[in-house]
C-alpha positions as CSV (number, residue, x, y, z in Angstrom):
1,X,87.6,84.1,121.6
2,X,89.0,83.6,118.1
3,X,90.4,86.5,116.2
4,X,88.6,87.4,113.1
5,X,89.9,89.5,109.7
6,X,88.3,92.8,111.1
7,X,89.5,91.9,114.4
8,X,93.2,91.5,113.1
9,X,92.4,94.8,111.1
10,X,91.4,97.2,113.4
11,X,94.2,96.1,116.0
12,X,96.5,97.0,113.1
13,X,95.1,99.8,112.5
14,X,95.0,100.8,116.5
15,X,98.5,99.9,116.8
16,X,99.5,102.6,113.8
17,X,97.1,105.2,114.7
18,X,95.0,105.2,111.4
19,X,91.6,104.7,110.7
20,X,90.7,100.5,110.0
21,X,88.8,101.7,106.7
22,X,92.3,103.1,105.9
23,X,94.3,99.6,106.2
24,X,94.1,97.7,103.3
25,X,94.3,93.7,104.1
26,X,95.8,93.0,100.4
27,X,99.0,95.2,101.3
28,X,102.7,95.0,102.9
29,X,101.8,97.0,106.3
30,X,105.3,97.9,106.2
31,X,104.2,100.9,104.1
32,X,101.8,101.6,106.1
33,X,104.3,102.1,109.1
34,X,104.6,98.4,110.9
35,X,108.7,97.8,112.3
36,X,109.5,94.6,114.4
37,X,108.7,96.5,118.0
38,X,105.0,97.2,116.8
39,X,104.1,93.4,115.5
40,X,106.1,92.0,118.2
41,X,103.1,94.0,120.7
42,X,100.7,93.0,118.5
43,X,101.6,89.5,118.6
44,X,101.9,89.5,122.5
45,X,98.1,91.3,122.7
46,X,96.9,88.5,120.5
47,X,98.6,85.4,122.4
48,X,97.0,86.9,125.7
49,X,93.5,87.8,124.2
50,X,93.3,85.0,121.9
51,X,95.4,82.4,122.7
52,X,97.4,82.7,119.3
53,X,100.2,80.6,119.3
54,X,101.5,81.8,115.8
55,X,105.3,82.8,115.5
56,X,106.7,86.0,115.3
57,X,108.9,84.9,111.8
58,X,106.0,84.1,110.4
59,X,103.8,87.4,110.6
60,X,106.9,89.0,109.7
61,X,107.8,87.1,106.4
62,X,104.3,88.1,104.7
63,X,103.6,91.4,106.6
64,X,99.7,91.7,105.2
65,X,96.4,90.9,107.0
66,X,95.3,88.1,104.6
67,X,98.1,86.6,105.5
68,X,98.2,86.8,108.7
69,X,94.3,85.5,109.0
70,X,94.8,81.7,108.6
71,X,98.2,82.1,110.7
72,X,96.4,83.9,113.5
73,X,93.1,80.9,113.3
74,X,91.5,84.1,112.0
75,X,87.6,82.9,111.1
């Protein structure tokens, strides 16, 4: 099953304990509360839910949903 933007976004916002509405796509999600330990889970849910196969350095470098999206085969 491919990962899609809302997908990515409510995971997110799962993983930080906020409401998806409240987890802007457009943003850093660093400000929002995101360190290595959470991403790297979220990155391990994704490659064993959806076969992502993108790296960890690369979510990390641009830490924003609409970045993530095309990184992540997001449709």
């Amino acid at each position: 099953m491919t990962l899609t933007l809302e997908q990515i976004r409510t995971d997110v916002a799962d993983c930080l304990g906020e409401d998806p509405a409240d987890v802007p796509v457009d943003e850093s999600l660093i400000d929002y509360g995101l360190d290595s330990v959470r991403l790297m889970a979220l990155l391990a849910r994704w490659r064993r839910d959806h076969a992502v196969t993108a790296a960890f350095a690369d979510l990390a470098e641009h830490p924003a949903i609409e970045a993530w999206a095309p990184l992540l085969g997001a449709s």
